[in-house]
N, CA, C and O atoms as a GROMACS GRO file, in nm:
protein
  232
    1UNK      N    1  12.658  12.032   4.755
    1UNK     CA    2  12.725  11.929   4.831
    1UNK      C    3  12.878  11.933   4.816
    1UNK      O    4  12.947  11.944   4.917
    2UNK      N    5  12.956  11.924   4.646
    2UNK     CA    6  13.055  11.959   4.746
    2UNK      C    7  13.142  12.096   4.746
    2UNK      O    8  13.264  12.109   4.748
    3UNK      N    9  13.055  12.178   4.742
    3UNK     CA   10  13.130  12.313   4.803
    3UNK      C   11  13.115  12.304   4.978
    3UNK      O   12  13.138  12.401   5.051
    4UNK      N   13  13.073  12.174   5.024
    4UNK     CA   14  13.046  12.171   5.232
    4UNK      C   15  13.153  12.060   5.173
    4UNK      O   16  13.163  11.980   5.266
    5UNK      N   17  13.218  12.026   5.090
    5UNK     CA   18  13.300  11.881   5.134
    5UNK      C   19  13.454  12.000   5.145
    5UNK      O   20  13.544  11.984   5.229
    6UNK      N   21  13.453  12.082   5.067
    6UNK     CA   22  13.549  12.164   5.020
    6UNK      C   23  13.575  12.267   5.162
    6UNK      O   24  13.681  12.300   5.216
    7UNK      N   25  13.462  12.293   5.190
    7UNK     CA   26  13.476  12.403   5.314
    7UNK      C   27  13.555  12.349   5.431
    7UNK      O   28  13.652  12.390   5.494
    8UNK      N   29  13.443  12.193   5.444
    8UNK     CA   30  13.463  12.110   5.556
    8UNK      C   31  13.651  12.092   5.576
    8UNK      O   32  13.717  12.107   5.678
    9UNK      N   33  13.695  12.057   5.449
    9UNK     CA   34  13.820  12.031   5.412
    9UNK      C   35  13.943  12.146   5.438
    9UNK      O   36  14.064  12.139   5.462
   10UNK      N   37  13.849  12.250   5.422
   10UNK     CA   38  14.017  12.360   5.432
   10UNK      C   39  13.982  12.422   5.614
   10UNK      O   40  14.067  12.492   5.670
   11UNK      N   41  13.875  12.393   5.672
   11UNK     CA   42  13.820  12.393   5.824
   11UNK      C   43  13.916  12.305   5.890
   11UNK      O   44  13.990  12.361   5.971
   12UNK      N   45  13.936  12.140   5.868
   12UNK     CA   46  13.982  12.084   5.922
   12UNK      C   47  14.150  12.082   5.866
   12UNK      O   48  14.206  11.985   5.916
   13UNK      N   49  14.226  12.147   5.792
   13UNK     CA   50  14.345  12.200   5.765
   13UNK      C   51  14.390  12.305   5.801
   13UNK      O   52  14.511  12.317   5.782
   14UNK      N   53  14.336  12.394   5.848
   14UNK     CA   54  14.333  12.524   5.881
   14UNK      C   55  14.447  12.557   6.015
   14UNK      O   56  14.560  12.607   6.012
   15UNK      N   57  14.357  12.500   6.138
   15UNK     CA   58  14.381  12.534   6.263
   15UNK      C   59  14.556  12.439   6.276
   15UNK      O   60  14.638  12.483   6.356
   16UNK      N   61  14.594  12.295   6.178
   16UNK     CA   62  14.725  12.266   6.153
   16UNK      C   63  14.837  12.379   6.131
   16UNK      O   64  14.914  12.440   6.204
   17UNK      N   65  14.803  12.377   5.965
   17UNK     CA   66  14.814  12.549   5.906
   17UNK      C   67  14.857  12.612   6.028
   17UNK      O   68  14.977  12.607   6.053
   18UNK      N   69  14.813  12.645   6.074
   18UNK     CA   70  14.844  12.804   6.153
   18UNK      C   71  14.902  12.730   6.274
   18UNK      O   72  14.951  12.826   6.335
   19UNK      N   73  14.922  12.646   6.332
   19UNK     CA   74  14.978  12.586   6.446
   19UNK      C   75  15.124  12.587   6.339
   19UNK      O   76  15.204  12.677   6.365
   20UNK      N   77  15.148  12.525   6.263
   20UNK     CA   78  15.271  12.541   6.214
   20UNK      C   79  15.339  12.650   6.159
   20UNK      O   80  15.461  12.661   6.147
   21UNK      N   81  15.231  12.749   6.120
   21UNK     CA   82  15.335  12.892   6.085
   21UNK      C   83  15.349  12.936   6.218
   21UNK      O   84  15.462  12.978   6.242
   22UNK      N   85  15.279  12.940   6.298
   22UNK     CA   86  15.330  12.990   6.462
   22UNK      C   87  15.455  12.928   6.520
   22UNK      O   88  15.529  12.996   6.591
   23UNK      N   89  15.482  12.804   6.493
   23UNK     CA   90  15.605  12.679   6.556
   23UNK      C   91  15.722  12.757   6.464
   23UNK      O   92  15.827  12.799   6.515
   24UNK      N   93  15.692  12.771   6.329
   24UNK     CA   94  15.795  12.822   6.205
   24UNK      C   95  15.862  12.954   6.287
   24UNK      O   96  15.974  12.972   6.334
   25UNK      N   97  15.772  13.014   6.282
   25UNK     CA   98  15.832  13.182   6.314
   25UNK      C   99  15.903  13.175   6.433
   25UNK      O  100  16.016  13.221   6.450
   26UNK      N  101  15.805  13.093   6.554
   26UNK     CA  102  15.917  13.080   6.703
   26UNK      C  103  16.061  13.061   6.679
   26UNK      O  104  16.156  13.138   6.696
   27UNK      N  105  16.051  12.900   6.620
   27UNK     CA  106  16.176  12.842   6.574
   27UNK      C  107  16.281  12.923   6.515
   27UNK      O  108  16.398  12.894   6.538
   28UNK      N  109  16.238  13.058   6.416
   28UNK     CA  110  16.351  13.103   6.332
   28UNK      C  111  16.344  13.230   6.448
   28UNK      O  112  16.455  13.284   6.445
   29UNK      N  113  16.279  13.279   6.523
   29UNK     CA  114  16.313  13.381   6.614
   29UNK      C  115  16.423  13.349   6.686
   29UNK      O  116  16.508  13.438   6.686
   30UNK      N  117  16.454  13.228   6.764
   30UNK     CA  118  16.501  13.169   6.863
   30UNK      C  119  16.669  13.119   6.792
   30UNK      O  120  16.778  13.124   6.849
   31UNK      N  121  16.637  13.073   6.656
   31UNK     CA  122  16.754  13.065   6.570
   31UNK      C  123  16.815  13.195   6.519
   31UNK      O  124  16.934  13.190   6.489
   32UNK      N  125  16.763  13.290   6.509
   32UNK     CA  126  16.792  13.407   6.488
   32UNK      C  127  16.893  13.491   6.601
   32UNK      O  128  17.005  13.542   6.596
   33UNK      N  129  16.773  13.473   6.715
   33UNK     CA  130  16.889  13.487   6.798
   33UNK      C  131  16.985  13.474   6.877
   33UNK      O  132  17.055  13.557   6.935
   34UNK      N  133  16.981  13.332   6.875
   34UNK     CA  134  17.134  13.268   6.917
   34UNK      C  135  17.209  13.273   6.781
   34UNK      O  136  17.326  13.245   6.807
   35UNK      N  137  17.199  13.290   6.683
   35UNK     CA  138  17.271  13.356   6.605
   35UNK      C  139  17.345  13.472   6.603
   35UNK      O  140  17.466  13.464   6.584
   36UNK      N  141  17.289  13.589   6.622
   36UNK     CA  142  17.303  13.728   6.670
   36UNK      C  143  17.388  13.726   6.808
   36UNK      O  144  17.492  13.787   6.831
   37UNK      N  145  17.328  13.657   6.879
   37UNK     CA  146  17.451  13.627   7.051
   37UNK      C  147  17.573  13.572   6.991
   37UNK      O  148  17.673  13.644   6.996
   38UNK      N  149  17.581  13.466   6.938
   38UNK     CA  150  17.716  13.434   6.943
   38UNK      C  151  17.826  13.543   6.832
   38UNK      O  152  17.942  13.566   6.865
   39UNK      N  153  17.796  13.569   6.770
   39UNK     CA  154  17.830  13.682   6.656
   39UNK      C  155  17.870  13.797   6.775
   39UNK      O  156  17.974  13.862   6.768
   40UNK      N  157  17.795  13.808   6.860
   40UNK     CA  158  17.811  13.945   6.948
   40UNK      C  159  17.920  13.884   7.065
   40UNK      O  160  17.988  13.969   7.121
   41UNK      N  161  17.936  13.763   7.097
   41UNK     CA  162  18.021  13.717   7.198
   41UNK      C  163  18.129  13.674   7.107
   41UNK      O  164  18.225  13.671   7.184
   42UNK      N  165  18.176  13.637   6.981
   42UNK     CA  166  18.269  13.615   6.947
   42UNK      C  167  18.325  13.807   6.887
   42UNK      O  168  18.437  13.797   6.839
   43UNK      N  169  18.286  13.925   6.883
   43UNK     CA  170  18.322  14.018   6.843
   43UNK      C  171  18.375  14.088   6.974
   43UNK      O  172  18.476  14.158   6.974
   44UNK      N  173  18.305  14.066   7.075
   44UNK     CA  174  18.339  14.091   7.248
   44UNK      C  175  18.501  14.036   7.267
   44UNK      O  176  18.599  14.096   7.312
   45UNK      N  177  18.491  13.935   7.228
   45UNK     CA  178  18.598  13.808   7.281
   45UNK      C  179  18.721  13.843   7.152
   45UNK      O  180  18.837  13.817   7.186
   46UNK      N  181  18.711  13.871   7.080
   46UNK     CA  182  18.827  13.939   6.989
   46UNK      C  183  18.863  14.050   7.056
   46UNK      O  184  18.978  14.063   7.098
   47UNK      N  185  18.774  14.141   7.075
   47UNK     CA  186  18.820  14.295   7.140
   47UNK      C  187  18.906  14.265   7.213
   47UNK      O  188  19.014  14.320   7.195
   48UNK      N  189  18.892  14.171   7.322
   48UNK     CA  190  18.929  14.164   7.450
   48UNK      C  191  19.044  14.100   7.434
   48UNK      O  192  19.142  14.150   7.490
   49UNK      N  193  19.057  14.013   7.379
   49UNK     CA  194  19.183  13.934   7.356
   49UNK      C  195  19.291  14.038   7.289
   49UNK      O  196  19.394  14.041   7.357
   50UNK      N  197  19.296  14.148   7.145
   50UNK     CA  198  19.322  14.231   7.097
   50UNK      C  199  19.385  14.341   7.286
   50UNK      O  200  19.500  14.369   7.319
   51UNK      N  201  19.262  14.369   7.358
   51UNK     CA  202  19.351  14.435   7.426
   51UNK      C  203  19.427  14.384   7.543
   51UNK      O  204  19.495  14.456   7.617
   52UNK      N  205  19.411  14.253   7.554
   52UNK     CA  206  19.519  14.176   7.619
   52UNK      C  207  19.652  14.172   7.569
   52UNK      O  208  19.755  14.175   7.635
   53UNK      N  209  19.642  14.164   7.458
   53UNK     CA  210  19.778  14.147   7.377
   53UNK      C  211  19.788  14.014   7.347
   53UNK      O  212  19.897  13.958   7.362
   54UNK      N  213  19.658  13.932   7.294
   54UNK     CA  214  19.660  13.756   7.312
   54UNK      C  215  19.651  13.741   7.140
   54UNK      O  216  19.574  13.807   7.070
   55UNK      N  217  19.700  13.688   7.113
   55UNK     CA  218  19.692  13.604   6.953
   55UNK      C  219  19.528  13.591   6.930
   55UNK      O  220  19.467  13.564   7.033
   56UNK      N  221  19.446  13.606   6.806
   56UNK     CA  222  19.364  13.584   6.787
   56UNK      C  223  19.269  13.459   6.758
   56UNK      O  224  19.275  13.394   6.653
   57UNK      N  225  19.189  13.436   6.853
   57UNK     CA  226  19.139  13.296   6.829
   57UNK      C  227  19.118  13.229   6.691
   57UNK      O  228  19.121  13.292   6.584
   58UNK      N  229  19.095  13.091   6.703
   58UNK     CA  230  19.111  13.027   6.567
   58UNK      C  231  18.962  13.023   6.509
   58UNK      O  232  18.941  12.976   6.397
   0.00000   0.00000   0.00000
């Protein structure tokens, strides 16, 4: 009896569980890469300014 209370228990935690490592990983994909974009648009936007001849942003 309760090795079915125990089963019952990590059954109904489970399918949470894994709904939230799926939400986790999206979330840091999506943070990841608007991370990576702006890093790549502020290294763009130096170049460019550099060959304008413009003072470097702050």
């Amino acid at each position: 009896m309760p090795q079915d209370f125990w089963l019952n228990a990590l059954y109904s935690v489970a399918p949470t569980i894994l709904v939230g490592l799926v939400f986790w990983f999206i979330l840091r994909a999506i943070i990841r890469a608007d991370r990576t974009e702006r890093d790549t648009r502020a290294k763009i936007e130096a170049e460019e300014r550099q060959r304008l001849g413009m003072p470097p942003a702050e």
